[in-house]
C-alpha positions in Angstrom: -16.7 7.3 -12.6 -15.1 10.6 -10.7 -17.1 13.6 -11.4 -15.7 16.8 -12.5 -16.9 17.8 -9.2 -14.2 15.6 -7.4 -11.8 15.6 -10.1 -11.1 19.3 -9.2 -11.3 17.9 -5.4 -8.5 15.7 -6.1 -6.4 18.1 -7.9 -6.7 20.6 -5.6 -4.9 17.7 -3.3 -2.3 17.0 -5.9 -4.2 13.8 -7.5 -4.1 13.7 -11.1 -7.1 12.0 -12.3 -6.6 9.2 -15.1 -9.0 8.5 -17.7 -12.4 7.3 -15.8 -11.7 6.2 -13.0 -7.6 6.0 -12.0 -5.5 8.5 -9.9 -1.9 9.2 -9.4 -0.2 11.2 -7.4 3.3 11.4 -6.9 4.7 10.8 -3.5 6.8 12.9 -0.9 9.4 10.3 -1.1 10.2 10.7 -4.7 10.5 14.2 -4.9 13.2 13.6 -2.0 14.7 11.0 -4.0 15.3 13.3 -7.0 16.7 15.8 -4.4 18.9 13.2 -3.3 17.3 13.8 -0.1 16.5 10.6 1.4 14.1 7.7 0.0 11.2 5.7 0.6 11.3 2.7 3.5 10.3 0.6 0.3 13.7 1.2 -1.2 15.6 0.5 2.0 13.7 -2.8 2.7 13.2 -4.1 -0.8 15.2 -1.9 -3.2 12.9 0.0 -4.9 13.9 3.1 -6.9 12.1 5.7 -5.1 12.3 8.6 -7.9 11.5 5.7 -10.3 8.1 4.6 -8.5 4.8 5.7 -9.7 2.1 5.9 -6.9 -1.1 5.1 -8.1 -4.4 3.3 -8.2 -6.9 2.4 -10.4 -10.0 3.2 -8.5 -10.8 5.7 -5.6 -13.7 3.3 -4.7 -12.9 1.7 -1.3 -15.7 -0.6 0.7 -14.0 0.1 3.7 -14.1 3.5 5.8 -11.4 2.8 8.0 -11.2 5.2 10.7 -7.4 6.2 10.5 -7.3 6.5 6.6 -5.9 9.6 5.5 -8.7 9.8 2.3 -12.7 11.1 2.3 -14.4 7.9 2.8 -17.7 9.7 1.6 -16.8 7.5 -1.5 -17.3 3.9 -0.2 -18.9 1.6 -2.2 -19.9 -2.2 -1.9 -19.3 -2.9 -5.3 -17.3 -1.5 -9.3 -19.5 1.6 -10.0 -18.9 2.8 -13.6 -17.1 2.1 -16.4 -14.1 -0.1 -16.9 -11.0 1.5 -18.8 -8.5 -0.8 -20.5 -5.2 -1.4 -18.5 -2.6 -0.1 -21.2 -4.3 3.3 -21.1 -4.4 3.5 -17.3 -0.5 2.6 -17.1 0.7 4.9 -19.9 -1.6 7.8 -18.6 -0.5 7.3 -14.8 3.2 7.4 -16.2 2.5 10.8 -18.8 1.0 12.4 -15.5 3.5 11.8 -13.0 6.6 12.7 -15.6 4.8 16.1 -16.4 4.3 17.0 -12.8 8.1 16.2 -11.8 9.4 17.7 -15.3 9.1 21.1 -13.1 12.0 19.9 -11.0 14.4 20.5 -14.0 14.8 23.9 -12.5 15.9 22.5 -9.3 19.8 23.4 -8.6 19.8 20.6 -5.8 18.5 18.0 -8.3 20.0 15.1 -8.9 20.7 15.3 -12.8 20.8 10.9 -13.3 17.8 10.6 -11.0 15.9 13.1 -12.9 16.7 11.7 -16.2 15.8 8.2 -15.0 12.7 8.8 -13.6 11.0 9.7 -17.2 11.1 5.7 -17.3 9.2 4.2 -14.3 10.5 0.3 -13.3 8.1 0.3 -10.1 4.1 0.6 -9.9 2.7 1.2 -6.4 -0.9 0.2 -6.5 -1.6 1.7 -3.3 -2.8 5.2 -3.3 -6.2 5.4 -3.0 -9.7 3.0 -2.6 -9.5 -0.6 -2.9 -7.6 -1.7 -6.2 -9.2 -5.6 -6.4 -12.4 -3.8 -7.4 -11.1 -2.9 -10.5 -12.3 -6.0 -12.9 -9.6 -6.0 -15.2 -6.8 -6.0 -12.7 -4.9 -9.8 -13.2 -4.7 -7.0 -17.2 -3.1 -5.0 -15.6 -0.3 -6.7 -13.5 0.3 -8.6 -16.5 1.2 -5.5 -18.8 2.9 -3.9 -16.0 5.2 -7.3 -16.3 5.6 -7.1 -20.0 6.9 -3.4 -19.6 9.8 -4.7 -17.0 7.7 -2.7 -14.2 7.8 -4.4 -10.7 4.0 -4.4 -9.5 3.4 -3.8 -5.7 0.0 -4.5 -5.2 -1.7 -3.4 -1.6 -5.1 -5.1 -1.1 -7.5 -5.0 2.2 -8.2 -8.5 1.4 -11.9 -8.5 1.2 -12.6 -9.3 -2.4 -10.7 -13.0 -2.4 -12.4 -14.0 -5.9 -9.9 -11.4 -7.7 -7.0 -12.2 -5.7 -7.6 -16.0 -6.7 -7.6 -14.6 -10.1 -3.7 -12.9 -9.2 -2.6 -16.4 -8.2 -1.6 -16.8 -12.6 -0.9 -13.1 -13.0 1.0 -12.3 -9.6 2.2 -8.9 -8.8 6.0 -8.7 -8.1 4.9 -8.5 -4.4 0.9 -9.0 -2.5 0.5 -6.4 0.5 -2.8 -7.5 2.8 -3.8 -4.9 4.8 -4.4 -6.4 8.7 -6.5 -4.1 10.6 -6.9 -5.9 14.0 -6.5 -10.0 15.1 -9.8 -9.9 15.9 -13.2 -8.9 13.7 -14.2 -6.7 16.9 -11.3 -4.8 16.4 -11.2 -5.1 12.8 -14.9 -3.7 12.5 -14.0 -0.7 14.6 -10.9 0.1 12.9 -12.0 -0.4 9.2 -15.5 -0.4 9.2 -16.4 -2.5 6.3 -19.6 -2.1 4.2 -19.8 -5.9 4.0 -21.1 -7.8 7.2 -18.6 -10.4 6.1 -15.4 -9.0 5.5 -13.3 -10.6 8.6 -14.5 -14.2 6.8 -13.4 -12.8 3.6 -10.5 -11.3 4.3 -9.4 -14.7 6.4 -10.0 -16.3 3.1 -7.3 -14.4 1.2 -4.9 -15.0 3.9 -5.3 -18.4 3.2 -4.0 -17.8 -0.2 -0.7 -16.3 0.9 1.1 -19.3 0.6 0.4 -19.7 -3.6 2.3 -16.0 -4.2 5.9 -15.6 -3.9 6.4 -12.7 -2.4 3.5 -11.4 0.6 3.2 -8.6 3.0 0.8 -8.5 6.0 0.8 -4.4 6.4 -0.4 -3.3 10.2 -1.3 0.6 10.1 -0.7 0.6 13.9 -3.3 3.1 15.9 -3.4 3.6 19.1 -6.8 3.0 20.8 -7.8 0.7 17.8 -5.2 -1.8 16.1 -2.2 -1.0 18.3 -3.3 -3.6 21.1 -3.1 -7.5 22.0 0.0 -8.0 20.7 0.1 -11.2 21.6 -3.5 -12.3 19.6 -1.4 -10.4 16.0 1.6 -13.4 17.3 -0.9 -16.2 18.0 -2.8 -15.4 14.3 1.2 -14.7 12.7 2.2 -18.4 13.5 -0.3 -19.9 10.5 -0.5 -16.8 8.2 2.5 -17.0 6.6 3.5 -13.9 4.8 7.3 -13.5 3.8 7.6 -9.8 5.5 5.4 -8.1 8.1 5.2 -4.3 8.7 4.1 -3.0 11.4 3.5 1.2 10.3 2.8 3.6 12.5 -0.6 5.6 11.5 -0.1 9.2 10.6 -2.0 12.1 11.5 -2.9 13.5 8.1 -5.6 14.1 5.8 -9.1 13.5 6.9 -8.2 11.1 8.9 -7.9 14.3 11.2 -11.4 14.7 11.0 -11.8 11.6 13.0 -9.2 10.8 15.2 -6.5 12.6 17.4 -3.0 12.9 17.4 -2.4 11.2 19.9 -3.8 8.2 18.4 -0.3 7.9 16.6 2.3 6.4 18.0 5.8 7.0 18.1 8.8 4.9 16.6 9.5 3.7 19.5 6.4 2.1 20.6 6.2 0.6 17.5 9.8 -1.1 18.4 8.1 -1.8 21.7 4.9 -3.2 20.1 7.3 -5.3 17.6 9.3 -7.1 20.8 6.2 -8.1 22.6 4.8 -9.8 18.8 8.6 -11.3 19.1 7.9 -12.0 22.4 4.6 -14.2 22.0 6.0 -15.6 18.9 9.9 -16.6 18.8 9.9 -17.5 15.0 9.9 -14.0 14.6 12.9 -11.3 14.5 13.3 -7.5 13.0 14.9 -7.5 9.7 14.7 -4.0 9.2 13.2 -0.6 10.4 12.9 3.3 9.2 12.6 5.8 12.2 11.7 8.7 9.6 8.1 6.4 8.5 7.6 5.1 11.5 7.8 1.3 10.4 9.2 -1.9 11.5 9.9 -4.7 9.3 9.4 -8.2 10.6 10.4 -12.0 9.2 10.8 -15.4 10.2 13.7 -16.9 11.5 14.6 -18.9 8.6 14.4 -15.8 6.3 16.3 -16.1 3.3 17.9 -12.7 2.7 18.3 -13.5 -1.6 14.5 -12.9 -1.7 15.3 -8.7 -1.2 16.5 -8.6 -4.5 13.8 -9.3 -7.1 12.9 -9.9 -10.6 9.9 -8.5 -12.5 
């Protein structure tokens, strides 16, 4: 349960705090979406509405503290803490707060009017923001009722809690990001710093389980100094975890993640590139389908990628 202490914390950041224990907050892209600005890498790769996507989570509890994340990781935990809210309440409250914070850009004169007006009806769910969303017990609820509400569910998990995503195998999300933060669990212990002393075997187990979803991302938040090396160990491991689309982002200096690293630990678009081609490199199966200079990210796919799978159905 979030305290009223850090409730006002994560308002004061631009969170807005949902029943118990959910957040939202809406993202940079969207307000540039509505501005007719520019829009998320999401909507370039994968066709997502960006001024019609709610970022949010259903729990700020994480049991990682990984070292380039841009949140406090003061609130790690091993385990749910708390109370468990129903899913309908979380969506519609998520979706009440993020249209009352962007009903301010009706006085906008660089708005764009169609944008604006579409945007009061969400058709994308980012459950991405903040902590570690398979904690949340009722989640398979909640991707489920996203579904029945025509909302596309893109569902970002560090892996490390394979019982729940087993339980997503009958109630998938619309598309299953796992979080890769080394090829190794040396690097991956000094780059995420799990509470559990067996993560790296649990998060190997729900890489097996890529193959039962139909649409899967292994994300890279690519550090320098920490998961931005061996290229060709991330190639070796990428030749039997099959995902449909790999990302390799570039880590941003922002947030607390100040607080522990430099800037210098992120790396510029064009090492990622450069990073990408020596994957490529060690692993021929591979190619770029896609990349965004302005987020620093790369998207990789097989060979044999069949292009029809962009477009998608809820």
């Amino acid at each position: 349960m979030i305290s009223a202490e850090k409730k006002l914390d994560f308002e004061r950041q631009g969170y807005r705090v949902v029943g118990n224990h959910s957040l939202v907050k809406v993202c940079e892209w969207t307000k540039k979406a509505i501005k007719g600005v520019d829009t998320c890498y999401k909507c370039q790769f994968y066709g997502i509405n960006s001024w019609r996507c709610v970022q949010m989570s259903p729990t700020h509890q994480c049991d990682h503290r990984c070292v380039f994340c841009w949140r406090d990781t003061k609130y790690a935990h091993p385990t749910w803490q708390g109370p468990v809210d129903d899913p309908v309440d979380i969506i519609d409250g998520c979706i009440r707060e993020q249209v009352k914070y962007l009903q301010g850009f009706g006085g906008n004169p660089f708005v764009d009017k169609q944008r604006l007006e579409e945007m009061k009806k969400p058709i994308h769910f980012a459950i991405s923001l903040t902590g570690e969303p398979t904690m949340y017990p009722r989640l398979p609820e909640l991707i489920a009722e996203l579904r029945r509400k025509k909302i596309s569910s893109y569902l970002v998990t560090n892996g490390t809690i394979p019982t729940m995503v087993k339980q997503l195998v009958n109630n998938q999300p619309t598309q299953l990001y796992v979080s890769l933060y080394g090829p190794t669990n040396e690097i991956y212990q000094k780059s995420a710093m799990p509470i559990a002393h067996d993560s790296w075997e649990r998060l190997q187990e729900t890489l097996q389980l890529l193959p039962q979803f139909s649409r899967t991302v292994i994300r890279m938040t690519l550090t320098k100094g920490y998961t931005m090396v061996h290229p060709e160990l991330y190639a070796e491991m990428f030749k039997t975890v099959r995902a449909t689309f790999y990302e390799l982002k570039g880590y941003m200096w922002v947030g607390h993640s100040r607080e522990r690293l430099e800037i210098s630990n992120m790396p510029s678009h064009q090492e990622i590139q450069q990073f990408a081609q020596e994957i490529i490199r060690h692993n021929p199966e591979l190619k770029i389908l896609d990349e965004k200079e302005a987020s620093r990210v790369v998207l990789l796919a097989r060979g044999d990628f069949d292009s029809r799978i962009m477009s998608f159905t809820v």
